[in-house]
C-alpha positions as CSV (number, residue, x, y, z in Angstrom):
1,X,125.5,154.7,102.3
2,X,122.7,156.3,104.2
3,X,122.8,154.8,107.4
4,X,125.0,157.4,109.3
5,X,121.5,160.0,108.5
6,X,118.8,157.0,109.0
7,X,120.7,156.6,112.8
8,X,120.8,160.0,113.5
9,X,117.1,160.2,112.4
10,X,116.2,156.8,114.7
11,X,118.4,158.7,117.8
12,X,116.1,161.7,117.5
13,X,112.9,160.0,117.9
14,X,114.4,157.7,121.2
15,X,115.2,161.1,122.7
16,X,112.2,162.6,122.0
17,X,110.4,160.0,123.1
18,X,112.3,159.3,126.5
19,X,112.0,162.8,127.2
20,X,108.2,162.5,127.0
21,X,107.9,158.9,128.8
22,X,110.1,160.9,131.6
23,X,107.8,162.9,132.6
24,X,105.1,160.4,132.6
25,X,103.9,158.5,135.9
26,X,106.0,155.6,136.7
27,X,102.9,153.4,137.6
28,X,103.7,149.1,137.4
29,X,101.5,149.1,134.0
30,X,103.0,152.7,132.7
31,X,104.1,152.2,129.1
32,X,107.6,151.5,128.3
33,X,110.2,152.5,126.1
34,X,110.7,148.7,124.4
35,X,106.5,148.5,124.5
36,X,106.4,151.5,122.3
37,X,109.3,149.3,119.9
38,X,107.5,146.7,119.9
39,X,104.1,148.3,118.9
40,X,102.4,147.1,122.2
41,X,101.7,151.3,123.4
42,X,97.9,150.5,123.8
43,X,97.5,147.4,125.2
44,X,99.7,147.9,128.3
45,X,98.6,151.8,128.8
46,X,96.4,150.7,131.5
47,X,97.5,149.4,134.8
48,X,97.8,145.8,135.0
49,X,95.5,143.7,137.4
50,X,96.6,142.9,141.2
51,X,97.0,139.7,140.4
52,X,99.5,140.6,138.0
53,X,101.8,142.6,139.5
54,X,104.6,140.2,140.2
55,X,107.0,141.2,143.3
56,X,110.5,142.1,142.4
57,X,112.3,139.5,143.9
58,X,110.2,136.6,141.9
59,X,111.2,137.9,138.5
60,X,114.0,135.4,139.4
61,X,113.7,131.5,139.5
62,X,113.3,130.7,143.2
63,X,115.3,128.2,145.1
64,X,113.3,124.6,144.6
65,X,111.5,124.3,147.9
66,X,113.3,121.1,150.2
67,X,110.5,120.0,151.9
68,X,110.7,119.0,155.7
69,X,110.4,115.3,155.2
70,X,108.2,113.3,158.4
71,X,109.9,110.3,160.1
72,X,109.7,107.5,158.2
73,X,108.7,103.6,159.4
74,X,112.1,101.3,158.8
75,X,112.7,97.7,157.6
76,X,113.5,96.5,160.9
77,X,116.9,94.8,161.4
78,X,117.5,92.1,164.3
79,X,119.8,92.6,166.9
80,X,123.0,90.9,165.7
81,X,124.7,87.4,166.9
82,X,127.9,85.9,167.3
83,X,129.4,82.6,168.5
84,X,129.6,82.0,171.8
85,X,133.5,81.6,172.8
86,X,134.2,79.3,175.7
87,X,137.8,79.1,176.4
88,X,139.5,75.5,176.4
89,X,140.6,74.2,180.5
90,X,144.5,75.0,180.9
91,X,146.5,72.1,180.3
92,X,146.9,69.1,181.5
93,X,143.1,68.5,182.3
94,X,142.9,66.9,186.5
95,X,143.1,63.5,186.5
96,X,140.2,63.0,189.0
97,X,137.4,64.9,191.0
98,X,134.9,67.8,190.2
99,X,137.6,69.7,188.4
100,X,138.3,66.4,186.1
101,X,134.8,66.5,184.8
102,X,134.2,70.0,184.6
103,X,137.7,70.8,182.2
104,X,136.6,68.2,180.1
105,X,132.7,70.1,180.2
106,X,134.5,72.8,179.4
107,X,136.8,71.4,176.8
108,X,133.7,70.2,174.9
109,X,132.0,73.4,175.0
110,X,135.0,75.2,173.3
111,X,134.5,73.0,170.3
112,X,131.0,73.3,169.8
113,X,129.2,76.4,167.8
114,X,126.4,78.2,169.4
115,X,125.2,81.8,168.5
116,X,123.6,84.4,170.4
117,X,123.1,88.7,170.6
118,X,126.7,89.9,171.8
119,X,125.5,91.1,175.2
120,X,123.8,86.9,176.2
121,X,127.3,85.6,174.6
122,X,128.9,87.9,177.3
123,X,126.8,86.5,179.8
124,X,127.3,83.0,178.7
125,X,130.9,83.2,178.9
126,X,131.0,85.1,182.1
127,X,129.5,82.3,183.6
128,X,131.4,79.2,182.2
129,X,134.6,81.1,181.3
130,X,134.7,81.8,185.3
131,X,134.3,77.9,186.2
132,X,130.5,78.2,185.9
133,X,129.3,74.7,187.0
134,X,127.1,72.8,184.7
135,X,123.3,73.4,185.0
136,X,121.5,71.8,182.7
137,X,123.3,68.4,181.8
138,X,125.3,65.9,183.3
139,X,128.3,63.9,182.0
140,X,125.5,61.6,180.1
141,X,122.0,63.2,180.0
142,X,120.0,66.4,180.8
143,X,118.5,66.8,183.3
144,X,115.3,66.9,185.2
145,X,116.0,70.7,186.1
146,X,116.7,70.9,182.2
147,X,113.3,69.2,181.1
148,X,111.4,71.9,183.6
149,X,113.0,74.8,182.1
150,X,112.5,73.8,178.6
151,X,108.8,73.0,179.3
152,X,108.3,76.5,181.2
153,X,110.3,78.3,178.1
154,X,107.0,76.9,176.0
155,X,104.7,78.3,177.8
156,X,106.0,81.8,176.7
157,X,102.8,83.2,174.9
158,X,101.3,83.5,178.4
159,X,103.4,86.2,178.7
160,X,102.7,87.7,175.2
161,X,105.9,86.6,174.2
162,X,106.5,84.1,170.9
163,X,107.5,80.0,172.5
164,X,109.5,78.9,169.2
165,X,111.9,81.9,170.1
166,X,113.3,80.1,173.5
167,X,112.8,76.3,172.3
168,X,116.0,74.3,172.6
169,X,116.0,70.8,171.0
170,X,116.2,67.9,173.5
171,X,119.6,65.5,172.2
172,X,118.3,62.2,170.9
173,X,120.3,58.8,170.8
174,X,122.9,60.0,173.4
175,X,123.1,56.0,174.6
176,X,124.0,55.5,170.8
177,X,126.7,58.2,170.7
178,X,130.4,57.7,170.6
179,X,131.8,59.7,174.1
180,X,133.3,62.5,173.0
181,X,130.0,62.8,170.4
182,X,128.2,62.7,173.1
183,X,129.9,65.3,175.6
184,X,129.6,67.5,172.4
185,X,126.0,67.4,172.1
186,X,125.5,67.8,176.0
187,X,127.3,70.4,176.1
188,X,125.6,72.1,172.8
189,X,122.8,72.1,174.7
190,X,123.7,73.3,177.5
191,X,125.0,76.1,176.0
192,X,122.0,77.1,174.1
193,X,119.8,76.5,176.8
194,X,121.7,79.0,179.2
195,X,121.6,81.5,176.1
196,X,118.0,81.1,175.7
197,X,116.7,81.1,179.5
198,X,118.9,84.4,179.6
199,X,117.0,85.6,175.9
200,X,114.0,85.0,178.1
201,X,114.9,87.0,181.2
202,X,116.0,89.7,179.0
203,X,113.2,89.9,176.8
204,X,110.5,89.9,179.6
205,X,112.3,93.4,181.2
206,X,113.0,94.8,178.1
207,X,111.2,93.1,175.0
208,X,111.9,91.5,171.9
209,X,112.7,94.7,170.3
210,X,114.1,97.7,169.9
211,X,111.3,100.2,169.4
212,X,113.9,102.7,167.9
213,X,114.6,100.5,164.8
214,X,110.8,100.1,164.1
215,X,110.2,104.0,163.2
216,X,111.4,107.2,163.6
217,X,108.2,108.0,165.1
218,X,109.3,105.4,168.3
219,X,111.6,107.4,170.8
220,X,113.0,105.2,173.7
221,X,115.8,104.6,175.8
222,X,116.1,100.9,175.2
223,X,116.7,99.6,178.8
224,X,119.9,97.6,179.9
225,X,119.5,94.3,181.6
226,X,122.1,93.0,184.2
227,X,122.1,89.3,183.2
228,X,125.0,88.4,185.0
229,X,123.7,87.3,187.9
230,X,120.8,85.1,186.4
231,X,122.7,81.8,185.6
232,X,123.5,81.6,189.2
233,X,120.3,81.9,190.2
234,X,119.0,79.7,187.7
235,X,121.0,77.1,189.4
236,X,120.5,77.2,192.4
237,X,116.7,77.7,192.0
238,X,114.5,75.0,193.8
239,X,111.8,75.5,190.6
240,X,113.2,77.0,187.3
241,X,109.1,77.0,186.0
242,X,108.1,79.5,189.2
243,X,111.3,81.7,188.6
244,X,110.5,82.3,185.1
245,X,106.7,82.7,185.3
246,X,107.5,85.2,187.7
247,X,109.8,87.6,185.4
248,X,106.5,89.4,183.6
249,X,106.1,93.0,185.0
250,X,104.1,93.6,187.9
251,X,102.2,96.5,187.2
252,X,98.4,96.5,187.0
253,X,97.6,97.4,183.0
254,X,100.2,94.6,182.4
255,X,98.6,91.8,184.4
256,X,95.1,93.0,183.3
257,X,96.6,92.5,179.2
258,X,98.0,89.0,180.7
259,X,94.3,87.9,182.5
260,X,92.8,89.2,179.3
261,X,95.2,86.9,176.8
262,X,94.6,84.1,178.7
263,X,91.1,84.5,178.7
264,X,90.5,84.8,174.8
265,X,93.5,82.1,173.9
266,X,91.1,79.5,176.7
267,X,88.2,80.5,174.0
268,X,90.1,79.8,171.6
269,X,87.7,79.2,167.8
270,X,84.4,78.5,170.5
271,X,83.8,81.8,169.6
272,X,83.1,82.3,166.6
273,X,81.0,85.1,166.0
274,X,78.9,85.9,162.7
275,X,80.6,89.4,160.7
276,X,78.0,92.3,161.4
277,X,77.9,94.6,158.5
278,X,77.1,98.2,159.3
279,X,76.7,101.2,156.9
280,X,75.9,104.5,159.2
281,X,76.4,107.6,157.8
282,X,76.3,110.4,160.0
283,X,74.5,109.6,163.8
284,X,71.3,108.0,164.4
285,X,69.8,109.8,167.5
286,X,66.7,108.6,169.9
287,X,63.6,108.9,168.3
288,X,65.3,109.3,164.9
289,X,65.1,106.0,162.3
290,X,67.4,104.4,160.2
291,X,67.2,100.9,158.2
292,X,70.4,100.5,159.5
293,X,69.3,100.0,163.1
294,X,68.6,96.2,162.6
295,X,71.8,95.7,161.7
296,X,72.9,97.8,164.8
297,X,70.5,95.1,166.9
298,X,72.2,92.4,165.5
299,X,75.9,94.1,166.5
300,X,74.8,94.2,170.0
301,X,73.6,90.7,169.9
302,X,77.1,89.8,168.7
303,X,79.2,91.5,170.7
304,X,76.8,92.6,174.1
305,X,77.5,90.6,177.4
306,X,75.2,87.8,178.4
307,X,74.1,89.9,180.9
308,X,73.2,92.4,178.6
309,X,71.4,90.2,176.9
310,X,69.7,88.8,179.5
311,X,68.9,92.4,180.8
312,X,67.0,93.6,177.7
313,X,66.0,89.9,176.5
314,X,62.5,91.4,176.0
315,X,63.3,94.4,173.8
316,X,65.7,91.8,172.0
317,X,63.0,89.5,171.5
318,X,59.9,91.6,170.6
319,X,62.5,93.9,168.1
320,X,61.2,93.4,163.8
321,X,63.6,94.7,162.6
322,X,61.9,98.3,162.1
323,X,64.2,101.4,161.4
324,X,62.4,103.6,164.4
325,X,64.7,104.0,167.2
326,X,62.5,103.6,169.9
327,X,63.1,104.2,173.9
328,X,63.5,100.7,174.5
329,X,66.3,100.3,171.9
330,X,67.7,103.4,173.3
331,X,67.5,101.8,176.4
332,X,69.4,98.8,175.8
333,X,72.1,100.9,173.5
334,X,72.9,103.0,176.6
335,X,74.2,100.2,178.3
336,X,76.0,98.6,175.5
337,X,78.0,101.6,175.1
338,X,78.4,101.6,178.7
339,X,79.8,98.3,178.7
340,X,82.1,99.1,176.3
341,X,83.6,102.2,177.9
342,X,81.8,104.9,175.3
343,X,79.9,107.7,176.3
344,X,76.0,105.9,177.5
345,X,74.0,109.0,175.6
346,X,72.3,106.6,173.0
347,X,73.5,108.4,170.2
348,X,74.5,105.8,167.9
349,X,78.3,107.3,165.9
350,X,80.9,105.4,164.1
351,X,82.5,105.0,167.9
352,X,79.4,102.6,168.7
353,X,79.6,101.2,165.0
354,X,83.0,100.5,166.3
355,X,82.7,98.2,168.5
356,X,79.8,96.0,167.0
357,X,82.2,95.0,163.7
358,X,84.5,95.1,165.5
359,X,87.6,92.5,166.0
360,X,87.6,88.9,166.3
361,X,89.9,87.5,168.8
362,X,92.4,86.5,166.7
363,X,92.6,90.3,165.9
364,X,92.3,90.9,169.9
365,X,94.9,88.6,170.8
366,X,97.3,90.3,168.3
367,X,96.4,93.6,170.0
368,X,97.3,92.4,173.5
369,X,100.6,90.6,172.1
370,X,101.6,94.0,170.9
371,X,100.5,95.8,173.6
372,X,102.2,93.5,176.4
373,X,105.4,94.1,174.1
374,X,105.0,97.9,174.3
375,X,104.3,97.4,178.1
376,X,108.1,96.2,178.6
377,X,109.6,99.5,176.6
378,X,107.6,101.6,179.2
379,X,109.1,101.8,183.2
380,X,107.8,98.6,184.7
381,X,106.1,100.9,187.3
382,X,104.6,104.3,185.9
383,X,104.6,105.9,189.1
384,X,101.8,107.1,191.4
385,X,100.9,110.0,189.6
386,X,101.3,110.7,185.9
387,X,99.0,111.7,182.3
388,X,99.1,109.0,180.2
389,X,98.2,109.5,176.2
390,X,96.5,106.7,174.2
391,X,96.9,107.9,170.9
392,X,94.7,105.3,169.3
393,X,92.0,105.5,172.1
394,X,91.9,109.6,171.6
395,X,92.2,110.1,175.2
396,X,94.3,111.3,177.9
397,X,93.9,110.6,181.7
398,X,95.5,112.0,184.7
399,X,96.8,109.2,187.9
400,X,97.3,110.6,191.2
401,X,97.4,108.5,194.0
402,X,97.6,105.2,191.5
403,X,94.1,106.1,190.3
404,X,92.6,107.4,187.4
405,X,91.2,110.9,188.4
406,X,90.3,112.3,185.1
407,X,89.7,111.6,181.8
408,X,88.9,113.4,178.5
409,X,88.9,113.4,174.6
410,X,92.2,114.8,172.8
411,X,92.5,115.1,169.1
412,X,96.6,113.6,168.4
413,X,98.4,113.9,164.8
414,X,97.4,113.2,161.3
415,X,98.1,109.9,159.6
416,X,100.7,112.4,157.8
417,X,101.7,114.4,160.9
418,X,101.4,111.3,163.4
419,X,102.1,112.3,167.0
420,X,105.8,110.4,168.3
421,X,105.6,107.0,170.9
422,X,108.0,108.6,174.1
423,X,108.0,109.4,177.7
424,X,109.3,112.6,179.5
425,X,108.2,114.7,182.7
426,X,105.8,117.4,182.6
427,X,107.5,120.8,183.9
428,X,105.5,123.5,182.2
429,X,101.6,125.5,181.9
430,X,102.1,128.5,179.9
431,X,99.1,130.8,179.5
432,X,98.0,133.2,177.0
433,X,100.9,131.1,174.5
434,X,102.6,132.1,171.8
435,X,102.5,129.5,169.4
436,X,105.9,129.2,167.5
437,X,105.2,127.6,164.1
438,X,107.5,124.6,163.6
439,X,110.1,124.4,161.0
440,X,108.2,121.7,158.9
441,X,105.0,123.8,158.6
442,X,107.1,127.0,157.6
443,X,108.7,124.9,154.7
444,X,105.9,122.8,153.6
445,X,102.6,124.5,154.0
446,X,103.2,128.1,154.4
447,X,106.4,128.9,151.8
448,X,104.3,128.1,148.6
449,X,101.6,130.7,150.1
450,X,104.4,133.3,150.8
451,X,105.8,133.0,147.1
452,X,102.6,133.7,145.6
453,X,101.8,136.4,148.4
454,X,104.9,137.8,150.8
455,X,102.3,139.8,153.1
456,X,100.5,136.3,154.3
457,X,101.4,136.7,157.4
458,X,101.6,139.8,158.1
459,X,97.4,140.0,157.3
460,X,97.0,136.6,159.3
461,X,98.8,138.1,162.7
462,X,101.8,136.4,162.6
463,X,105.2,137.2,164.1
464,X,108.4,136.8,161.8
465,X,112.1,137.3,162.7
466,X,114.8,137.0,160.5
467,X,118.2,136.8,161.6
468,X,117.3,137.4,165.3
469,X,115.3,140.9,163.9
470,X,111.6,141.2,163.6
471,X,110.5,142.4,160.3
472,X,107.5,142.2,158.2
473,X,107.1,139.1,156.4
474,X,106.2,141.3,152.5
475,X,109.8,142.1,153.6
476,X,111.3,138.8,152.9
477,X,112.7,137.5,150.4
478,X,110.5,133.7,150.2
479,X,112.4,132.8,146.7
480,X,115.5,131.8,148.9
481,X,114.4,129.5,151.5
482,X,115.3,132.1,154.3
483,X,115.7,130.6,157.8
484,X,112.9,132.4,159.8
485,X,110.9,132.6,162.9
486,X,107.5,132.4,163.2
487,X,105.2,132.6,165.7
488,X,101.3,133.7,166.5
489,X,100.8,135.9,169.2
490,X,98.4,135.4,172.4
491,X,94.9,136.0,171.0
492,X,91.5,134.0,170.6
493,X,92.3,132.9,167.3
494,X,96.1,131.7,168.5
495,X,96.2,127.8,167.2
496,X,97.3,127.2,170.9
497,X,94.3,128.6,173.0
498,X,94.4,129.8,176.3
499,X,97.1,127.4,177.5
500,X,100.1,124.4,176.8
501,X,101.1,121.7,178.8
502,X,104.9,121.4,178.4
503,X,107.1,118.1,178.2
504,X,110.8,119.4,176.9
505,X,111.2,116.9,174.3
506,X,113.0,116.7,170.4
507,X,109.9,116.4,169.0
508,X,108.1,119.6,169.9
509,X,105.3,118.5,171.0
510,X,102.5,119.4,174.0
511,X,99.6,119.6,175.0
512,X,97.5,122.1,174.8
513,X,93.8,124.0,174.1
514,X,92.4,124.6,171.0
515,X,89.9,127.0,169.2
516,X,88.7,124.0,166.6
517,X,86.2,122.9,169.3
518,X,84.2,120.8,166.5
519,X,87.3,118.5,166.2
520,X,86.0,116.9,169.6
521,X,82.8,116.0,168.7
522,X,84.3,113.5,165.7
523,X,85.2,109.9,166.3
524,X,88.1,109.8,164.6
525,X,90.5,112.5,165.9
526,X,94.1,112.0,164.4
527,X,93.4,115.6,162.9
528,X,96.6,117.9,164.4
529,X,100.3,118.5,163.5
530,X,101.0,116.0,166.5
531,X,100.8,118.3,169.0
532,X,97.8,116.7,171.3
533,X,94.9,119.1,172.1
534,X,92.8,118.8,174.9
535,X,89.0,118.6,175.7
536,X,89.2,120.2,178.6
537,X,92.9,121.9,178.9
538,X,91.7,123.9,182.3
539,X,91.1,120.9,184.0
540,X,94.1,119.2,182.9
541,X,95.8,122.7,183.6
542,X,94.7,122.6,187.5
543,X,95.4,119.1,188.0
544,X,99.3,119.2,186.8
545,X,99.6,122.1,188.7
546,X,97.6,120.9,191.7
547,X,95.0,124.2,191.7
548,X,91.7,124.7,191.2
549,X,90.0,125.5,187.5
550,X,89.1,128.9,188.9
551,X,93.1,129.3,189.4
552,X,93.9,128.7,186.3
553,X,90.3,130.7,185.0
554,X,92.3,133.6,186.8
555,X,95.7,133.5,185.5
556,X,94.1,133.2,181.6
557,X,91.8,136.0,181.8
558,X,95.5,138.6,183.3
559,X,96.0,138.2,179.2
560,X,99.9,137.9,180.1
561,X,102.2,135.4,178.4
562,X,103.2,133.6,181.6
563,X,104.8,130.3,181.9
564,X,105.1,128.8,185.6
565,X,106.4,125.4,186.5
566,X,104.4,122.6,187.8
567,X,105.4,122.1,191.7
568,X,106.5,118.9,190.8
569,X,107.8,117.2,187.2
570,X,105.9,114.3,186.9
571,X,106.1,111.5,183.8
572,X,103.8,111.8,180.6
573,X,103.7,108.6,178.5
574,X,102.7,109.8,175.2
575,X,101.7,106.0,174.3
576,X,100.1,104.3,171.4
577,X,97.7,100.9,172.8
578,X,95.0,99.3,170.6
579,X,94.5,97.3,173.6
580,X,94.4,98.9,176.9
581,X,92.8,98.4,180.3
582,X,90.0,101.0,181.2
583,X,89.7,102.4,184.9
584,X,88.2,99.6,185.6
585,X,91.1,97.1,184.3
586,X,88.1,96.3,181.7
587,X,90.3,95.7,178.0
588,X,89.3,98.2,175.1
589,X,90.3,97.8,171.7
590,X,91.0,100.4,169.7
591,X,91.9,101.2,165.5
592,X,95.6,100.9,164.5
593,X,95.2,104.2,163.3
594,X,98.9,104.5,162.3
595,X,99.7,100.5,161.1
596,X,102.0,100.7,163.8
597,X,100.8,97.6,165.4
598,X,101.3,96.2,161.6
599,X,105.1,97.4,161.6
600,X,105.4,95.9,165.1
601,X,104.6,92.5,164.4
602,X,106.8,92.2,161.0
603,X,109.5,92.9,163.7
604,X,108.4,90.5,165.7
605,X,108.9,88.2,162.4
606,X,112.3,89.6,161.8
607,X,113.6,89.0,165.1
608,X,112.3,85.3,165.2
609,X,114.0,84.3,161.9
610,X,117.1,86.0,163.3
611,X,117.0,83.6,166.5
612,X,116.7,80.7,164.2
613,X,113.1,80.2,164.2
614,X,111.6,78.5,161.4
615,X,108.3,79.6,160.2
């Protein structure tokens, strides 16, 4: 019955007490009205720590972060197949003549099942379906044209291509058959013959498969094949073996993969070379000494030319097996690496290790199979002038005039960031660039930073607009996932360096300089986003744009942002080879530094099966 007094008396002491905390400070650690309620006056009368001092707008749960997710490698799916329709002769069949024997060719050929991709069941039918004459078979046995193609069509893995995927079975006990069993299985095989000569034909322009369905990170316009013509000229050709043979692209890095196949299948198991195990930490350097350096002698034994060999047969002879690395080891070292297309400085890196462990060649010739499939996605002639990208080899060279002019170390993506297999043409130098951040290292590496601390970027340089409007970034709310901007201005420390080397393409990437300097010096150099950074981006610079280094020196040190079209567009191939011809159409092997040449050949496996081939 008291309580009306006991609230009046509780009202007085709020009022008297928010008309004191009033005129108090209003500091982030200022005592509260509900800290005095709660008897907690003293331990919050000082100001909080930094770290403490949470920003307004992440008193609220943020917005889960959706992370920009990578392209992803696919299970690879076959082209598809259908039967092969051949349309029955209009009635009645000719009594007599050519026409006689080819309606009832035909007739037989519209009973039978065959299957093959839609686009070589076109072809097929455009060619019988238009009173294509029989090429392959007579009324009672194949013939000696057939035998020639079929025997040629084995001979496939000259090519780098897989035999079992073009074999046709011979008919057996046609003098046994009934007739019309017999015109069935003639004309069975005729059928699939024709499908698999064109299978061939189309395969050696275009390859076995579509690089598209094999990653996201593969971006190509598979090219179209116009097989019409080819069963007529099948026909008609005086030797079936010589026209086929001489399908395989004509460009020089694909006859060089071809020479070196042939070469290494000829071997065959002769070689069998002993495993050379090497465990080099760090770089072993003339005059230095390592008790790895025996096993190093024994790698260059292994894997060093006979005339190599032969050259330094004295050093190899006299050698113990001592860790000092003495001149004459150096000696024969610098023209190992030589050999083997590396840098001839004697200093002995993983690079070196490299190649003495190396790959047997079983492992080589899967390299080159790979590589001679890749070959066939790319234009069958790269042009006169052009940079072409190894991502696995870490390098980039310029063409002009057909011939290698320059070449130079480049650091490509991350296992995690991997740099995209394309083509484009190179239309762009900007100097003194801005770098806009992409999207995916916004969301995923900056955003958590940003939560924690909204003024990251504007204490790191950066640029940020929001809605078309530059603000500061501690102005932004992070907790939402905003859409934003952001991009590094022109500066020594800009992720870009001086200057990019543009290619418009979906995937946003370039080439371009670099501050991180060190990254060159490493072996291994899938270290980047994916952009590709160059060694030497000034030379690179003056060659697109046909000028001098001191030209492009010049238009670096005006400072000015400045992009300025190459004279010409020319084509990049931003390419990924463990097995490549060197300037000198020598064959280096390289790391599969992505498994890509892994999910290539489980394609390849796919895409057999699919034809029918039985493993």
């Amino acid at each position: 019955m008291h309580k009306p007094s006991l609230n009046r008396a509780l009202f007085a002491v709020l009022l008297t007490t928010s008309t004191v905390l009033a005129g108090l400070p209003q500091t982030a650690g200022a005592t509260t009205l509900m800290d005095l309620l709660r008897g907690r006056s003293e331990e919050r009368r000082q100001p909080a720590p930094a770290a403490e001092i949470i920003p307004p707008a992440q008193l609220r749960d943020p917005e889960p972060i959706q992370k920009v997710a990578a392209p992803r490698y696919y299970t690879y799916k076959a082209d598809s197949r259908r039967t092969i329709g051949i349309k029955p002769p209009e009635m009645p069949i000719p009594v007599l003549g050519t026409d006689h024997d080819l309606a009832v060719a035909h007739l037989a050929m519209s009973q039978v099942k065959v299957e093959a991709t839609p686009d070589i069941a076109q072809a097929v039918e455009n060619y019988y379906n238009n009173k294509g004459a029989l090429i392959w078979t007579t009324d009672t046995a194949v013939t000696d044209k057939a035998k020639s193609a079929v025997a040629a069509l084995a001979t496939a893995d000259t090519a780098g291509l897989e035999p079992a995927d073009y074999a046709v079975k011979m008919p057996e006990g046609l003098d046994t058959m009934p007739e019309d069993a017999r015109r069935q299985a003639l004309m069975a095989f005729e059928l699939s013959l024709s499908a698999k000569i064109l299978t061939y034909v189309q395969d050696t322009v275009r390859g076995r498969l579509d690089p598209n369905r094999i990653s996201g990170y593969h971006d190509f316009k598979r090219k179209t094949v116009n097989l019409d013509p080819v069963l007529d000229l099948v026909r008609t050709s005086p030797d079936i073996g010589a026209y086929l043979h001489g399908r395989d692209p004509a460009n020089p890095q694909f006859m060089a993969l071809k020479a070196e196949l042939a070469k290494l299948t000829a071997e065959g198991s002769q070689q069998q070379v002993k495993p050379v195990k090497i465990n080099l930490t760090g770089v072993l350097k003339p005059g230095g000494s390592n008790p790895q350096l025996a096993n190093i002698v024994e790698g260059i034994k292994a894997y060093g030319s006979d005339a190599l060999k032969t050259t330094h047969a004295l050093t190899l002879t006299n050698y113990t097996g001592t860790p000092d690395y003495t001149p004459e080891l150096v000696a024969l070292v610098e023209d190992y690496q030589k050999e083997r297309g590396l840098k001839p400085d004697g200093v002995i890196g993983q690079g070196t290790v490299r190649t003495m462990v190396g790959h047997s060649n079983a492992d080589k010739i899967e390299k080159l199979v790979v590589a001679m499939e890749q070959m066939r996605w790319l234009p069958a002639d790269l042009g006169p002038r052009y940079v072409f990208i190894n991502q696995p080899a870490f390098e980039a060279y310029y063409f002009n005039d057909r011939q290698q002019q320059i070449a130079m170390k480049v650091v490509v993506g991350a296992p995690q960031h991997q740099t995209f297999f394309f083509q484009n043409m190179i239309q762009t130098v900007e100097f003194n660039p801005y770098w806009g951040v992409p999207r995916s290292i916004i969301v995923n590496e900056m955003l958590p930073k940003l939560r924690q601390d909204p003024s990251y970027l504007d204490r790191q340089g950066y640029e940020v607009s929001y809605k078309g409007r530059k603000m500061p970034s501690s102005s932004i709310d992070w907790s939402t996932n905003p859409d934003v901007d952001v991009r590094q201005p022109p500066s020594s420390d800009n992720a870009l360096g001086d200057l990019k080397i543009l290619f418009p393409n979906a995937h946003a990437i370039y080439m371009h300089d670099t501050p991180a300097k060190s990254f060159f010096k490493r072996d291994m150099r899938a270290l980047s986003h994916g952009c590709v950074r160059l060694a030497e981006p000034r030379v690179m610079a003056a060659a697109v744009m046909g000028t001098t280094v001191d030209d492009i020196d010049a238009q670096i040190a005006s400072g000015q942002n400045r992009a300025v079209q190459v004279p010409q567009k020319f084509p990049v191939y931003v390419a990924y080879f463990t097995a490549w011809p060197d300037k000198d159409g020598v064959i280096r092997y390289y790391d599969d530094v992505y498994s890509r040449d892994e999910a290539t050949r489980k394609a390849f496996d796919v895409t057999s099966t699919s034809r029918g081939v039985q493993s």
